[in-house]
Steps between C-alpha positions, in 0.01 A plus 500: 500500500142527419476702903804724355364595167144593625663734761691676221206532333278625789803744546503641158139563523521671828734717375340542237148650659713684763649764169156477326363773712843714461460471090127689527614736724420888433760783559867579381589167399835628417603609838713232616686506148539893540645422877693234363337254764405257271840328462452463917145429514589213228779366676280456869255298264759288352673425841186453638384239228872312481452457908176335450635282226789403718294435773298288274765288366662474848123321630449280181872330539396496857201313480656296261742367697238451768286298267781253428580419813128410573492271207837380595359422819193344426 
């Protein structure tokens, strides 16, 4: 559980340094709201971040299971 929690963690903070350089950006920074991209740019992040969660989840109960059996074994 410990594994699982520092991975969400490390996620959040990768995320989190990937926008930093998009929230000091210079220019129109209402351009994608004027285009009305935002809603899609917003929903490719969130798809993007649910996969990785998923995918996440998926490997913890994985390795889970995988860890029983070794102690089951042993």
């Amino acid at each position: 559980m410990k594994f699982f929690l520092n991975r969400i963690f490390f996620t959040i903070v990768l995320m989190s340094a990937i926008s930093l350089p998009a929230a000091f950006a210079e220019g129109n920074r209402d351009f994608m709201r004027e285009t009305g991209k935002i809603n899609v740019v917003v929903a490719v992040i969130l798809v993007i971040f649910l996969g990785i969660v998923w995918y996440l989840v998926r490997l913890e109960r994985r390795l889970t299971k995988i860890e029983h059996l070794t102690k089951d074994d042993a």
